[in-house]
C-alpha positions, 0 to 999 in steps of 0.5 A, a space after each residue: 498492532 499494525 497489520 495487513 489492510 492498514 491505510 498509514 499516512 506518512 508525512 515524510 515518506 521517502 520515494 524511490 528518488 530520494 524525495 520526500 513527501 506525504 503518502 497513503 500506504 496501504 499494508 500488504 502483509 502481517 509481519 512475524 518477527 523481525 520481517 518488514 511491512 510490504 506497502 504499495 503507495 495510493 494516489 488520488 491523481 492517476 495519469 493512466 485513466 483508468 475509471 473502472 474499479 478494481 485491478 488492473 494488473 497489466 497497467 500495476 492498478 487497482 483502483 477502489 472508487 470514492 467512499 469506498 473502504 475509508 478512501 473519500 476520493 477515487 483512489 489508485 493503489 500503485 501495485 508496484 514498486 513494492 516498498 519494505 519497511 522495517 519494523 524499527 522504521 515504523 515504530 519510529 515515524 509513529 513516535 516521531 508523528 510523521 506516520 499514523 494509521 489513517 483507516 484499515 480497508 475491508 479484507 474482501 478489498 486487501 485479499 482483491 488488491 494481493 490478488 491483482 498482484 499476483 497476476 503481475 510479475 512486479 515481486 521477487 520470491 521474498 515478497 510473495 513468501 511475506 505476502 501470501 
């Protein structure tokens, strides 16, 4: 079961504009039922310099440094947009191999990630009902 705290790499993962590319996803929450897996995209080229580790929730970051938590290079998660992906959308990417879990990060790091989170205003009432 794929849960909160899991890294997927996604081979065909489909960006806001219609693009396709490879992607780190990192899972937010655990679904119940029918609900989606929220997912925020990493990054290992980030525009914003930032360098210290941790959140920064005025900028949409947080930022986990090299060899921490599976990542083997400096890593950016990008706190927004928040992405939901239907359970059927998973399932069939694993069955296609375009998506597989890479790695789960540690709960001290999900729990600093969802916290960051909060202290932005990047998500509706819905998602933080899924997440928190």
């Amino acid at each position: 079961m794929t849960m909160r705290g899991t890294v997927l790499f996604h081979e065909k993962f489909k960006f806001p504009d219609g693009e396709h590319g490879e992607k780190l996803l990192v899972i937010l929450n655990t679904p119940a039922n029918d609900e989606p897996y929220l997912v925020c995209r990493t990054t290992s080229h980030c525009k914003c310099e930032i360098t210290r580790e941790g959140c920064h929730s005025d900028k949409g970051i947080y930022h986990i440094k090299a060899n921490k938590d599976g990542f083997p290079s400096d890593t950016w998660v990008q706190l927004n947009p928040i992405t939901a992906l239907t359970k059927a959308e998973v399932f069939k990417a694993q069955l296609d191999k375009v998506c597989h879990v890479k790695h789960s990060i540690s709960e001290n790091t999900i729990r600093a990630i969802l916290n960051c989170i909060k202290k932005g205003d990047d998500f509706s009432q819905y998602q933080a009902d899924l997440m928190f």
